[in-house]
C-alpha positions, 0 to 999 in steps of 0.5 A, a space after each residue: 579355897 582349900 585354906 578356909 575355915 568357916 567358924 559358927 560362935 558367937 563374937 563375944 565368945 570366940 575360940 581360942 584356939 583360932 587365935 592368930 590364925 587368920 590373914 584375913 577377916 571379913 565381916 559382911 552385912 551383920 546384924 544383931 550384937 555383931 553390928 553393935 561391935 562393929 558399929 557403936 564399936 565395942 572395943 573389947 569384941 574387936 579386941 576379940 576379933 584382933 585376937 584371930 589375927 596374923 600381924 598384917 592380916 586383912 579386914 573387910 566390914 561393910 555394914 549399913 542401916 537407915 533410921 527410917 527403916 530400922 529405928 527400932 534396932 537402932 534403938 534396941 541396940 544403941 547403934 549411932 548416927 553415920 557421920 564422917 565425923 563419927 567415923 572419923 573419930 569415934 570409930 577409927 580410933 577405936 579400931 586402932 586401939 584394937 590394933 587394925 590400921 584402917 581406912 573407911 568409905 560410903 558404899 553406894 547401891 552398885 558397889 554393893 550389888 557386886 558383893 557375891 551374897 544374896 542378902 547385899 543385892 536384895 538390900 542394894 535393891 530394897 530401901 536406901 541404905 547408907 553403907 560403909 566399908 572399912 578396910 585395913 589391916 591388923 598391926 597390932 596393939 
């Protein structure tokens, strides 16, 4: 892609100069703070990551976890129990607050194997894992 621009720094901590750059963002399988942000989600991060965007930008997570498998990082890192209430809820406003206008789903185990990254189709064909997938789009605040 000849307009791409791959930036290596860390969510808390993202460069100024990429403010209002992008038209879209994508956010595939984190971990660590990362998915904390996107998941618990830690407004001021996503604030952070609105900032990089063009009004009507486009945004893609998608990012999973499963207790019996990683009950220690759930612990470690706070992160919340996945139900439709909760994304519903807790997570949708909070990306609206951000300023993305977004719409969530589960993922199945297909639908992740046909991500172009060798760490979804080992996850899709490891352990069951819940996935969500929010898409949207960046209005504003």
């Amino acid at each position: 892609m000849p307009n791409v621009l791959f930036v290596h720094a860390n969510v808390e901590t993202l460069p100024q100069e990429l403010n209002g750059v992008a038209t879209e963002i994508t956010i595939n399988l984190p971990w660590g703070s990362l998915l904390k942000a996107v998941a618990t989600p830690d407004l001021a991060i996503l604030k952070g990551i609105a900032k990089l965007c063009k009004t009507g930008a486009n945004l893609r997570v998608i990012f999973g976890y499963d207790l019996a498998n990683e009950k220690k990082t759930i612990e470690e890192l706070g992160l919340p129990l996945i139900t439709s209430a909760y994304l519903d809820n807790t997570l949708t406003c909070a990306y609206r607050e951000a300023g993305f206008d977004i719409t969530w789903c589960y993922l199945s185990q297909d639908e992740l194997k046909q991500l172009p990254t060798a760490w979804a189709k080992k996850l899709a064909y490891g352990k069951e894992r819940q996935f969500i997938q929010i898409q949207g789009k960046y209005v504003g605040e």
